[in-house]
LUMDOKOL-459788 format. One record per residue: residue number from 1; residue in one letter; y, x, z of N, C-alpha, C, O in turn. Coordinates in steps of 0.2 Angstrom, whole numbers. Atoms other than C-alpha are relative to their C-alpha. Layout:
N
<r><i>NUM</i><aa>a</aa><n_v>Y</n_v><n_u>X</n_u><n_w>Z</n_w><ca_v>Y</ca_v><ca_u>X</ca_u><ca_w>Z</ca_w><c_v>Y</c_v><c_u>X</c_u><c_w>Z</c_w><o_v>Y</o_v><o_u>X</o_u><o_w>Z</o_w></r>
...
***
This chain:
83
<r><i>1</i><aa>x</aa><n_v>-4</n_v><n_u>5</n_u><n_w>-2</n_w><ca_v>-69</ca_v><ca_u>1</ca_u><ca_w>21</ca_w><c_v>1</c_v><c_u>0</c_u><c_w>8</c_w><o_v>-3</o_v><o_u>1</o_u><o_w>11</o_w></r>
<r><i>2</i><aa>x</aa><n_v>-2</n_v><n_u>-1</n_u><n_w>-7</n_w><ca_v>-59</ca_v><ca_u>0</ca_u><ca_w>38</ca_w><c_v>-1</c_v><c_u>-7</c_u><c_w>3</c_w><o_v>-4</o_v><o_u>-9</o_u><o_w>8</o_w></r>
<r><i>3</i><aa>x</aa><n_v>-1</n_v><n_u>5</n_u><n_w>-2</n_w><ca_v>-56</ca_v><ca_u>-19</ca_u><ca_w>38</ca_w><c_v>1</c_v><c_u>-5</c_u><c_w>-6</c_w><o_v>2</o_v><o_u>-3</o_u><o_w>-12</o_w></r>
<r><i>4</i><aa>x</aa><n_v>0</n_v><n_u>5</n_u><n_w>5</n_w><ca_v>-56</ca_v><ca_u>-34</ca_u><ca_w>29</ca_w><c_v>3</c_v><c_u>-7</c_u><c_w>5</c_w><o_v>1</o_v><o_u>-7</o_u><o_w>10</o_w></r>
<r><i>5</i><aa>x</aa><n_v>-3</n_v><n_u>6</n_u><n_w>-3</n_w><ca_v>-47</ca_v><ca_u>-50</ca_u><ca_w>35</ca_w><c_v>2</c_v><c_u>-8</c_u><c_w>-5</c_w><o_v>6</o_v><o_u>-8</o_u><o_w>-9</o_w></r>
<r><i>6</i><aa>x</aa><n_v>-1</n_v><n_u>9</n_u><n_w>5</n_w><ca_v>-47</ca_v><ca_u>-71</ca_u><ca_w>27</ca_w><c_v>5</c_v><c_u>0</c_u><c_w>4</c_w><o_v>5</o_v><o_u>1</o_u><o_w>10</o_w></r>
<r><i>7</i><aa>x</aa><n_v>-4</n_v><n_u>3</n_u><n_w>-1</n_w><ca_v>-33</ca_v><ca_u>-76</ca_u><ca_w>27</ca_w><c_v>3</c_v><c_u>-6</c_u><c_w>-7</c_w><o_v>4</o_v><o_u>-6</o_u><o_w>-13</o_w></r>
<r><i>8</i><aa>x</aa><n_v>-1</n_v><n_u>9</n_u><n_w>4</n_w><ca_v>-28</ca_v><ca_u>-94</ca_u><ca_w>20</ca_w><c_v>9</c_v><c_u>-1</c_u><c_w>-4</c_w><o_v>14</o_v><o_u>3</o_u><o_w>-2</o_w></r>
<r><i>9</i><aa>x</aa><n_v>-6</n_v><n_u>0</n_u><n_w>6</n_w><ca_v>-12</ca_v><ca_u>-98</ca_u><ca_w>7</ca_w><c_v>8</c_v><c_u>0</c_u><c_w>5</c_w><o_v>13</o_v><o_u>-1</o_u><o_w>1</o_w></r>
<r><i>10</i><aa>x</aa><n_v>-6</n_v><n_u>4</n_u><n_w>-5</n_w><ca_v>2</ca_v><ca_u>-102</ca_u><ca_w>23</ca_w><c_v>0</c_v><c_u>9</c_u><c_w>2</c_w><o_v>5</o_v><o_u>10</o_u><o_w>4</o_w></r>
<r><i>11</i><aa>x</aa><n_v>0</n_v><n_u>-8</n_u><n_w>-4</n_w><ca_v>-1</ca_v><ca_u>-81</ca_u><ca_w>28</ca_w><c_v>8</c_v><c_u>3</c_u><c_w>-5</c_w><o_v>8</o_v><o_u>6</o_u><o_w>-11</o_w></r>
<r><i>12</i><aa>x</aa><n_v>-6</n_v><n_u>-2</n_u><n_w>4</n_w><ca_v>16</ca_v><ca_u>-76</ca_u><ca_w>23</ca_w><c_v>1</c_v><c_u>11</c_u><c_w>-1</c_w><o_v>-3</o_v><o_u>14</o_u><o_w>3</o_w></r>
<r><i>13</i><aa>x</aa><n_v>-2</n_v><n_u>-5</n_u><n_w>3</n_w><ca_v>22</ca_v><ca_u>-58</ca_u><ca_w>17</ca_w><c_v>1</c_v><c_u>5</c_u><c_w>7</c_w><o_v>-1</o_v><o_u>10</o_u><o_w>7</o_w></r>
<r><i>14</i><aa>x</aa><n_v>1</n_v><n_u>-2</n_u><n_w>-3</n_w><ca_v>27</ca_v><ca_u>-53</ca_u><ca_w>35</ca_w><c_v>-5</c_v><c_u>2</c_u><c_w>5</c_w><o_v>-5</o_v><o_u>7</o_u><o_w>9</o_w></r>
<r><i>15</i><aa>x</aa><n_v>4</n_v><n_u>-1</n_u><n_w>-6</n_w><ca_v>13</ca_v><ca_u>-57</ca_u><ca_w>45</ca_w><c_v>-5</c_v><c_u>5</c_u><c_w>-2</c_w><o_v>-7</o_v><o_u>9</o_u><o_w>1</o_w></r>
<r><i>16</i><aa>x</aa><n_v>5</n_v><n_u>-4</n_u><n_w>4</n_w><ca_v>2</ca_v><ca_u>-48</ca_u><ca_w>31</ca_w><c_v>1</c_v><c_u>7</c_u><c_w>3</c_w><o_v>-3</o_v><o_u>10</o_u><o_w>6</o_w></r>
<r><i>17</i><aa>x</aa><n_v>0</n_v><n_u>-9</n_u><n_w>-3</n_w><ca_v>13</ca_v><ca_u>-32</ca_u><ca_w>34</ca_w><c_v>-1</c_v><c_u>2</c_u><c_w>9</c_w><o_v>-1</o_v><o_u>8</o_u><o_w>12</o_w></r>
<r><i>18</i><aa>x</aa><n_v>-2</n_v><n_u>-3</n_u><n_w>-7</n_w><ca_v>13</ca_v><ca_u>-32</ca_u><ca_w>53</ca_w><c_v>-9</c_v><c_u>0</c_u><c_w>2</c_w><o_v>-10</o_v><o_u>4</o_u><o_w>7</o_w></r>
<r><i>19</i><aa>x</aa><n_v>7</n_v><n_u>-2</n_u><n_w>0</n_w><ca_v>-7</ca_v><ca_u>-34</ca_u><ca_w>52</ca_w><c_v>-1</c_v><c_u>7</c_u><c_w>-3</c_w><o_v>-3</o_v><o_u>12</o_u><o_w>1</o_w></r>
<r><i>20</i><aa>x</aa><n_v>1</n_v><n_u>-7</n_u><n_w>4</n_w><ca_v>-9</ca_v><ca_u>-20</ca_u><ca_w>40</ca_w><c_v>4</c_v><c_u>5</c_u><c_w>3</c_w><o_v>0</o_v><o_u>9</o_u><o_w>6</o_w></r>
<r><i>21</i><aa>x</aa><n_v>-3</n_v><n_u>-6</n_u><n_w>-5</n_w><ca_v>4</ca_v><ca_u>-8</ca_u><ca_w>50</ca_w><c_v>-4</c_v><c_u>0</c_u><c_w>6</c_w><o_v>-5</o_v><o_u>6</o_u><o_w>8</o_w></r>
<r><i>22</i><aa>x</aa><n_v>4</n_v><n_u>-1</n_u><n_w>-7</n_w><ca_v>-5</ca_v><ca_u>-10</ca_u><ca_w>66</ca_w><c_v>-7</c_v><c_u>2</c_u><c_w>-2</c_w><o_v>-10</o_v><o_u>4</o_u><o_w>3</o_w></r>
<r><i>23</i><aa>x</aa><n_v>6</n_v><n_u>-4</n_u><n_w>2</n_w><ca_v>-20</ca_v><ca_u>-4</ca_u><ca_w>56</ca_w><c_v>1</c_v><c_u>6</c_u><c_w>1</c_w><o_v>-1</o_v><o_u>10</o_u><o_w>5</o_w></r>
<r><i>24</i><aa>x</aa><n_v>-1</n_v><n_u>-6</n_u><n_w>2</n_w><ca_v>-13</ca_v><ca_u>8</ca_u><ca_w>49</ca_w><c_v>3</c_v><c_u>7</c_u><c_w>5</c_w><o_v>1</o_v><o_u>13</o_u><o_w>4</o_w></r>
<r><i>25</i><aa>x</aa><n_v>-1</n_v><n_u>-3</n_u><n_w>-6</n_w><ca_v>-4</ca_v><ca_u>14</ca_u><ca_w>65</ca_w><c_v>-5</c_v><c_u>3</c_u><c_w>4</c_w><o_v>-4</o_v><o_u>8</o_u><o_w>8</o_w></r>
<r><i>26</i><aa>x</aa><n_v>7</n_v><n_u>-4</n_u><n_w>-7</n_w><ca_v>-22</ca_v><ca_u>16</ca_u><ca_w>75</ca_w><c_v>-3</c_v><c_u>5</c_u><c_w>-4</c_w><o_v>-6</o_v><o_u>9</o_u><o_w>-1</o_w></r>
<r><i>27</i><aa>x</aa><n_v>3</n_v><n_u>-5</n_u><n_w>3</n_w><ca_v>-28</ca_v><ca_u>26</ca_u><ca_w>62</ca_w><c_v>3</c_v><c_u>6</c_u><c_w>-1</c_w><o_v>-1</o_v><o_u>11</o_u><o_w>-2</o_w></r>
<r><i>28</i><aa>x</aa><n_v>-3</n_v><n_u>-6</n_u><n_w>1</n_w><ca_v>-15</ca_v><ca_u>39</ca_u><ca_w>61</ca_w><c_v>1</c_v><c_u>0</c_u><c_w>7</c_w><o_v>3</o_v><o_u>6</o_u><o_w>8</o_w></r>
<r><i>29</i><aa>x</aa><n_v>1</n_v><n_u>-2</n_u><n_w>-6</n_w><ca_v>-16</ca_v><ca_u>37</ca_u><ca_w>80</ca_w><c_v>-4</c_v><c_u>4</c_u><c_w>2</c_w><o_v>-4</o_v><o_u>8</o_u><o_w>7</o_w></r>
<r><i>30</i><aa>x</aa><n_v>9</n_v><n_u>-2</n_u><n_w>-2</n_w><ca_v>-34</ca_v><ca_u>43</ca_u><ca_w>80</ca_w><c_v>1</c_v><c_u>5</c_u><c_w>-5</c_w><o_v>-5</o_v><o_u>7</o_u><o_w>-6</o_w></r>
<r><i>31</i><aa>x</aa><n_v>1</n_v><n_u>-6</n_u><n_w>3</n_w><ca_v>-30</ca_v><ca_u>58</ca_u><ca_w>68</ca_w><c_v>-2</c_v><c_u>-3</c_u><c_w>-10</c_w><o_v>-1</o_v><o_u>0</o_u><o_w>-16</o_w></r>
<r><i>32</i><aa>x</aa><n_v>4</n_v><n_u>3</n_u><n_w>10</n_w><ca_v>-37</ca_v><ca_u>46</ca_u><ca_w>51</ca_w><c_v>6</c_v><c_u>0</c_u><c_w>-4</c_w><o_v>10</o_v><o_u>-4</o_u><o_w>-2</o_w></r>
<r><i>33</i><aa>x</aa><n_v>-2</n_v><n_u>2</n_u><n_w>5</n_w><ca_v>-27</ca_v><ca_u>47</ca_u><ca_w>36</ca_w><c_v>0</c_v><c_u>-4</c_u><c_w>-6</c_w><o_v>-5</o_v><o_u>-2</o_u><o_w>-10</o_w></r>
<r><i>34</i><aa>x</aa><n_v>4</n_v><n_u>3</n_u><n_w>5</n_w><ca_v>-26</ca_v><ca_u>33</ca_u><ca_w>24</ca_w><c_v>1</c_v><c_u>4</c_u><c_w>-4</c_w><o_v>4</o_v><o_u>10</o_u><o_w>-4</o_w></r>
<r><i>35</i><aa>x</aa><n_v>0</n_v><n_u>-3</n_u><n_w>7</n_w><ca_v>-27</ca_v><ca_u>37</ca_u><ca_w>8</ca_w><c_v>1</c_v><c_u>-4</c_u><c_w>-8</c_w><o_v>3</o_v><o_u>-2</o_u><o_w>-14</o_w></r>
<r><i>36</i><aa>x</aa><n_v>-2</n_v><n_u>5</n_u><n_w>4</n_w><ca_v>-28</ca_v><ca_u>21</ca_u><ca_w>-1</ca_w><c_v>0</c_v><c_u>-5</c_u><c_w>4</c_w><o_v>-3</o_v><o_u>-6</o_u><o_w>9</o_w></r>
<r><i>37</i><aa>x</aa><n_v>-1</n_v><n_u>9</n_u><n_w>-2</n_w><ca_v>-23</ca_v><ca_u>2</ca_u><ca_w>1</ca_w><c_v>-1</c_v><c_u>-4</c_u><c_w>-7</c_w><o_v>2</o_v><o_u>-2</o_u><o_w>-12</o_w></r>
<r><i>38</i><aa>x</aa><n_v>-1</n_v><n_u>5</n_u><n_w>7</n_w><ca_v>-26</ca_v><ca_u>-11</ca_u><ca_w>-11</ca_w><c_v>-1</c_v><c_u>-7</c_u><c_w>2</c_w><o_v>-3</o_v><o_u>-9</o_u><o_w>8</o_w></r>
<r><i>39</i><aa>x</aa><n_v>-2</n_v><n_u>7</n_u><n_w>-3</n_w><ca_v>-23</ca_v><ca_u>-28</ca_u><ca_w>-12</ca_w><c_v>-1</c_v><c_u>-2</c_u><c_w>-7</c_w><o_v>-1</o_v><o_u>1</o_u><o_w>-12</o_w></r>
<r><i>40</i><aa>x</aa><n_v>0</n_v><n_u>4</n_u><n_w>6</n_w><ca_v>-25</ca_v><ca_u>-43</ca_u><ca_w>-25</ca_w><c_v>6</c_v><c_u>0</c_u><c_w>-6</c_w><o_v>5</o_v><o_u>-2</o_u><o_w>-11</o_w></r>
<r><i>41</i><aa>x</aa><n_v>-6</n_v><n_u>-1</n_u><n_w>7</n_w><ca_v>-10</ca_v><ca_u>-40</ca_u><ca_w>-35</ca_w><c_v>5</c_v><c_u>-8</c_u><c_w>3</c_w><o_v>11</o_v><o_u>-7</o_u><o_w>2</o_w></r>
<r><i>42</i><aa>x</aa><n_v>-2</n_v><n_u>6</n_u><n_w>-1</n_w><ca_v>-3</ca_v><ca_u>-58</ca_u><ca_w>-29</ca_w><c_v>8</c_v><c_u>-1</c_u><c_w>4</c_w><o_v>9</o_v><o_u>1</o_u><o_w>10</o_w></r>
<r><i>43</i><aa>x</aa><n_v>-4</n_v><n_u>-2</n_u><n_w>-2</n_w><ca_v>15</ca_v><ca_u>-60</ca_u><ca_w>-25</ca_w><c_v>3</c_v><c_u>2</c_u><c_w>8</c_w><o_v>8</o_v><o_u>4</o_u><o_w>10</o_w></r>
<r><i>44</i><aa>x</aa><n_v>-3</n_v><n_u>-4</n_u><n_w>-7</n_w><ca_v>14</ca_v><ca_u>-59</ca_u><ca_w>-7</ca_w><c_v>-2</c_v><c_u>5</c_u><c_w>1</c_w><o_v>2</o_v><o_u>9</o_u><o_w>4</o_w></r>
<r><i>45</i><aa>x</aa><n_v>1</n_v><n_u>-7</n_u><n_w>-2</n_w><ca_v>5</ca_v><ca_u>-45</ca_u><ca_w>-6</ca_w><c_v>3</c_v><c_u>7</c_u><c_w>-3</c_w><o_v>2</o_v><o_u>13</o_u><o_w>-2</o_w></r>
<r><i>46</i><aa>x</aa><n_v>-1</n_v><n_u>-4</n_u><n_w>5</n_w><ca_v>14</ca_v><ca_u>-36</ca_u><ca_w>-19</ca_w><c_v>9</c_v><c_u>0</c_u><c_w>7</c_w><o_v>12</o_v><o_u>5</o_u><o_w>8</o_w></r>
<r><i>47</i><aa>x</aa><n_v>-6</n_v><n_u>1</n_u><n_w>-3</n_w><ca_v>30</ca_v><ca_u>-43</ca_u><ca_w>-6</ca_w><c_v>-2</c_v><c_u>7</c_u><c_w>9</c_w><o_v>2</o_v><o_u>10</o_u><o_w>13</o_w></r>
<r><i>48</i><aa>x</aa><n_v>3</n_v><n_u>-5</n_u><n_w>-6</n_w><ca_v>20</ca_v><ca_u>-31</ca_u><ca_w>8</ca_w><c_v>1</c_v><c_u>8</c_u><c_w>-2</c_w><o_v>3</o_v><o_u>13</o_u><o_w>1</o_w></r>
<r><i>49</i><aa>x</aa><n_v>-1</n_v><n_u>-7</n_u><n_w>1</n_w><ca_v>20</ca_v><ca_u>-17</ca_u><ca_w>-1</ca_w><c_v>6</c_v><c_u>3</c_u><c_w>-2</c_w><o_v>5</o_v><o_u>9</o_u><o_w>-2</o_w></r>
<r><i>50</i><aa>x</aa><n_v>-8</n_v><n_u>-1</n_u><n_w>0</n_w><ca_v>39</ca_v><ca_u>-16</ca_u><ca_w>-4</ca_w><c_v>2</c_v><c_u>-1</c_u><c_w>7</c_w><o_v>5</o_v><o_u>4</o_u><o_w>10</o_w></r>
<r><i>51</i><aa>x</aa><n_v>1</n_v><n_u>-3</n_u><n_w>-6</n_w><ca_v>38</ca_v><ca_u>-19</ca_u><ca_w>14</ca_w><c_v>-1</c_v><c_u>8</c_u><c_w>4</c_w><o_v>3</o_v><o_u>12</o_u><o_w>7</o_w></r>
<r><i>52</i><aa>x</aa><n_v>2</n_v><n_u>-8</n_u><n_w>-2</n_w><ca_v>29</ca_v><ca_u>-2</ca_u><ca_w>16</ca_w><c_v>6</c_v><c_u>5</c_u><c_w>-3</c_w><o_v>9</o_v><o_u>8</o_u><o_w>1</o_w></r>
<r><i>53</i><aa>x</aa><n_v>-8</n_v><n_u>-1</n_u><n_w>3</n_w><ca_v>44</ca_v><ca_u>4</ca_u><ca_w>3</ca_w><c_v>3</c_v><c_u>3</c_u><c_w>4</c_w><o_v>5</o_v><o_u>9</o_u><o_w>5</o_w></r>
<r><i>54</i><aa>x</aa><n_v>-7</n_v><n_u>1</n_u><n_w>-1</n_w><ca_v>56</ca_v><ca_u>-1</ca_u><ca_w>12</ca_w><c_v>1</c_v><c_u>6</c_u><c_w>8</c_w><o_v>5</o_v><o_u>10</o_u><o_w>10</o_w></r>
<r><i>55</i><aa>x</aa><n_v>4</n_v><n_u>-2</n_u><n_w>-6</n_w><ca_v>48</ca_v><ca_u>6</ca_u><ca_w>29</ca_w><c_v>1</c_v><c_u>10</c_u><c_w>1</c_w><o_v>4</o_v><o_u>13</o_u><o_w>6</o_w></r>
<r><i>56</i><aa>x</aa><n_v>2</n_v><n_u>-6</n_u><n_w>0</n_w><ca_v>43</ca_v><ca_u>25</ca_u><ca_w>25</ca_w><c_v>6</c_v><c_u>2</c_u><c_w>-1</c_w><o_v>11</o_v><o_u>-1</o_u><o_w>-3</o_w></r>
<r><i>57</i><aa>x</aa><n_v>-6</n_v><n_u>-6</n_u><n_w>-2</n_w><ca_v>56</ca_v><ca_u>40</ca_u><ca_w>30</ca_w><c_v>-1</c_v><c_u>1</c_u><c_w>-6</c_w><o_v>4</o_v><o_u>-1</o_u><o_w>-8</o_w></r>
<r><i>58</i><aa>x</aa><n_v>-2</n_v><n_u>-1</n_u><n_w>6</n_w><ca_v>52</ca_v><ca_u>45</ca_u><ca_w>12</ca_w><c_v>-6</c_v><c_u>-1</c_u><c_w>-4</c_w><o_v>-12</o_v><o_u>-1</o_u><o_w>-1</o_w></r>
<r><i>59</i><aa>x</aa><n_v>5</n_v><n_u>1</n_u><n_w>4</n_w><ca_v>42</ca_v><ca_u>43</ca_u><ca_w>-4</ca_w><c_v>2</c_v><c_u>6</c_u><c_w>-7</c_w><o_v>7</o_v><o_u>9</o_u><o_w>-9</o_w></r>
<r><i>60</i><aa>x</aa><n_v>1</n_v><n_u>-4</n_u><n_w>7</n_w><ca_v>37</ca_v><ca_u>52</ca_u><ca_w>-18</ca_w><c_v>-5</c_v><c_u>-2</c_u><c_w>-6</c_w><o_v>-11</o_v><o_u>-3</o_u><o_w>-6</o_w></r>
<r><i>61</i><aa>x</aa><n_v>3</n_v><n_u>4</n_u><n_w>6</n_w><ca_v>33</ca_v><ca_u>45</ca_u><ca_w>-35</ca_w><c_v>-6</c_v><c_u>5</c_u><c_w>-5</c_w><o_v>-5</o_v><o_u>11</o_u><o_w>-4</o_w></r>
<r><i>62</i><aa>x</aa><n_v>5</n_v><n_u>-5</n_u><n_w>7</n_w><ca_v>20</ca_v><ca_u>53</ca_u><ca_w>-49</ca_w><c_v>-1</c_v><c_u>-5</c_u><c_w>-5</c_w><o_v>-4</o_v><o_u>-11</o_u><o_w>-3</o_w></r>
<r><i>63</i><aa>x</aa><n_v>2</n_v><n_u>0</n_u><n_w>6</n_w><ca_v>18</ca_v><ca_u>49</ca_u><ca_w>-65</ca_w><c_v>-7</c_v><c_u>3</c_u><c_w>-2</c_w><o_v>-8</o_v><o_u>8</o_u><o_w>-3</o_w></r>
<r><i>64</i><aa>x</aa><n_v>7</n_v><n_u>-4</n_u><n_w>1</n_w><ca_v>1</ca_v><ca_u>50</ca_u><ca_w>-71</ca_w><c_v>-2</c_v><c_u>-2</c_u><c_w>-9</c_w><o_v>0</o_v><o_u>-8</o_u><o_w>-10</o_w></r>
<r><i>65</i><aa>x</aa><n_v>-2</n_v><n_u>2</n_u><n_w>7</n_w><ca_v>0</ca_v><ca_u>49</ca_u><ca_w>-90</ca_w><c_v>-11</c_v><c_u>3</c_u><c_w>-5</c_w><o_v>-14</o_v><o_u>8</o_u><o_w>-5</o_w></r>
<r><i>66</i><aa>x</aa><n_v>7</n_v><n_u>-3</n_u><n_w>2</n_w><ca_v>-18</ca_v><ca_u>47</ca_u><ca_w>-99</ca_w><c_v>0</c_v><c_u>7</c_u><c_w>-6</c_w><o_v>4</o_v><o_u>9</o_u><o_w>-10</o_w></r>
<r><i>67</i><aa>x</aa><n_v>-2</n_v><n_u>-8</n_u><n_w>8</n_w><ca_v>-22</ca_v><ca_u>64</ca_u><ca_w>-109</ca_w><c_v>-5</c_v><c_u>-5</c_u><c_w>-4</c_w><o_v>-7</o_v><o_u>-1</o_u><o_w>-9</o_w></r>
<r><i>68</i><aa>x</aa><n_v>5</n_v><n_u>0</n_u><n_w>6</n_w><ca_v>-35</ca_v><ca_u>55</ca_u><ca_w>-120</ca_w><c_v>6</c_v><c_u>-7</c_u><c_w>-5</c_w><o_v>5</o_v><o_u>-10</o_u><o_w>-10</o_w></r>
<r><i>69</i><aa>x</aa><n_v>-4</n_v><n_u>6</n_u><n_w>2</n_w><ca_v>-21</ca_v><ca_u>40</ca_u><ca_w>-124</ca_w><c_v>6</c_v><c_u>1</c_u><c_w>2</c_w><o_v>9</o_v><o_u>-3</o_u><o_w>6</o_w></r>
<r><i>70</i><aa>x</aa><n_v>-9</n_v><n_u>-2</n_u><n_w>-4</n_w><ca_v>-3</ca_v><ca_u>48</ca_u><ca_w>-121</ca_w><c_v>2</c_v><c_u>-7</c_u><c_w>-2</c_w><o_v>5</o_v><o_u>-9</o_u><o_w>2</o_w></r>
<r><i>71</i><aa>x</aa><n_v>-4</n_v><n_u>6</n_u><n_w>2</n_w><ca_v>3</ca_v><ca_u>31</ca_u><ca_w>-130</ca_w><c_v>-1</c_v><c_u>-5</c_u><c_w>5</c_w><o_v>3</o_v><o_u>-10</o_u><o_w>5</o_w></r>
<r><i>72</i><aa>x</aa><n_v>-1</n_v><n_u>5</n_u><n_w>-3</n_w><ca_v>-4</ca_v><ca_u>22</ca_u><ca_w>-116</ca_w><c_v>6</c_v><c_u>-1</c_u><c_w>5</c_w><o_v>11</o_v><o_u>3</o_u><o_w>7</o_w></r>
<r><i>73</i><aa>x</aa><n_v>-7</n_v><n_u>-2</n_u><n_w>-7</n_w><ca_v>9</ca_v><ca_u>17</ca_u><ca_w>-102</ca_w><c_v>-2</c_v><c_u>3</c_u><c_w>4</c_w><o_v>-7</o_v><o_u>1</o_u><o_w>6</o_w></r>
<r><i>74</i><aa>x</aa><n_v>0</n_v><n_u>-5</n_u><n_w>-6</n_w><ca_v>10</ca_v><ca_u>29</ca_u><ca_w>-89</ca_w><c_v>-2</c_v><c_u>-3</c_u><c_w>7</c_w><o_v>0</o_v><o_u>-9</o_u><o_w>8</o_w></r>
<r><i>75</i><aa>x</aa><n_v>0</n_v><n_u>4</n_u><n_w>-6</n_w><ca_v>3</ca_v><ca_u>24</ca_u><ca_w>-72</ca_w><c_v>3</c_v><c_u>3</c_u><c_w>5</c_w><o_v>2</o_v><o_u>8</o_u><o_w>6</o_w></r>
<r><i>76</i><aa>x</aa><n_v>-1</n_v><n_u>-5</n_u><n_w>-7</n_w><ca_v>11</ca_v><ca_u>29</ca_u><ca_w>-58</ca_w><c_v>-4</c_v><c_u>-1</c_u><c_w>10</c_w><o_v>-7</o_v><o_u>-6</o_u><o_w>12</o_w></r>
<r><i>77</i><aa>x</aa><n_v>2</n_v><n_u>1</n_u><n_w>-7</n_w><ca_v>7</ca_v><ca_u>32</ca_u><ca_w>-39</ca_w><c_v>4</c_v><c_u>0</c_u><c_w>6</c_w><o_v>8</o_v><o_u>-4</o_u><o_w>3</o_w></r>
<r><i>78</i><aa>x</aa><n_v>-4</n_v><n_u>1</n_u><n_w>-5</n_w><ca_v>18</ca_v><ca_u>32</ca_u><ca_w>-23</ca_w><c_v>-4</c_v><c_u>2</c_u><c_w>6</c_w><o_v>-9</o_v><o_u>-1</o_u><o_w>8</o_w></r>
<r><i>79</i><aa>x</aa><n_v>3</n_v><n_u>-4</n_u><n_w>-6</n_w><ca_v>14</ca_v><ca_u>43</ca_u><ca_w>-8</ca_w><c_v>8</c_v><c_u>-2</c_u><c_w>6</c_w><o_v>13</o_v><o_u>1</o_u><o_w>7</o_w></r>
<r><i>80</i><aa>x</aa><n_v>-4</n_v><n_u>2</n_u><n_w>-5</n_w><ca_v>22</ca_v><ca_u>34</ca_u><ca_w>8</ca_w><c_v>0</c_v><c_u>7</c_u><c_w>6</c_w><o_v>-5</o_v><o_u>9</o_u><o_w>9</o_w></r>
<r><i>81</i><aa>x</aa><n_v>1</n_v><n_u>-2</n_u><n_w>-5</n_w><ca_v>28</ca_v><ca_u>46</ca_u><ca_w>21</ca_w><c_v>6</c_v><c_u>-1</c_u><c_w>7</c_w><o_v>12</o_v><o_u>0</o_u><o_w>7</o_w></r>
<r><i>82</i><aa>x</aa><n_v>-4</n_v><n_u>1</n_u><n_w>-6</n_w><ca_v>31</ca_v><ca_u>43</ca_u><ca_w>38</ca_w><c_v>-2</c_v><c_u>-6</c_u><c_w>6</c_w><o_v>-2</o_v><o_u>-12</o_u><o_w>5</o_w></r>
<r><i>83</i><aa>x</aa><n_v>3</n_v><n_u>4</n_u><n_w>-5</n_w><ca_v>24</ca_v><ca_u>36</ca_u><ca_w>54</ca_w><c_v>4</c_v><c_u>-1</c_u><c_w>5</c_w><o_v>3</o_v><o_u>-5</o_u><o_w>10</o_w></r>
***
C-alpha cells in the first residue's frame, strides 16, 4: 500500500481523481509502476475511474472468462496507458 486517505461524504468525484493522479504521477516519476487501484465500488469513486478512462492516450480491455465456471459472466480488466 502506497497511500490511504479519509475522506468525508462532501469529497466530490474530481477532487478524488486529482488526489489520486498526483499519486500516480510521482510514482511513474520515480520509475514505480502501479499495477493496481481499487476503490469501494461507490458511485463517486466509480465517477474517478471513468475519469482515468477518459484521461489515458489509450486503453486495452481483456476479458477474462473463469475455465472452471465458463457460465459465469466474464470479468474484465482495463490496462490504462498513458502519462
Amino acid at each position: 500500500m502506497v497511500a490511504a486517505l479519509p475522506i468525508g461524504n462532501d469529497c466530490d468525484a474530481s477532487r478524488i481523481f486529482r488526489y489520486l493522479q498526483t499519486l500516480l504521477d510521482g510514482l511513474l516519476d520515480h520509475g514505480i509502476q502501479a499495477v493496481s487501484y481499487a476503490c469501494d465500488g461507490t458511485s463517486t469513486e466509480c465517477k474517478v475511474q471513468e475519469m482515468f478512462m477518459a484521461k489515458a492516450e489509450e486503453a486495452e480491455r481483456y476479458a477474462i472468462k473463469n475455465p472452471h465456471a465458463p457460465d459465469d459472466p466474464t470479468a474484465e480488466a482495463t490496462v490504462l496507458i498513458g502519462h
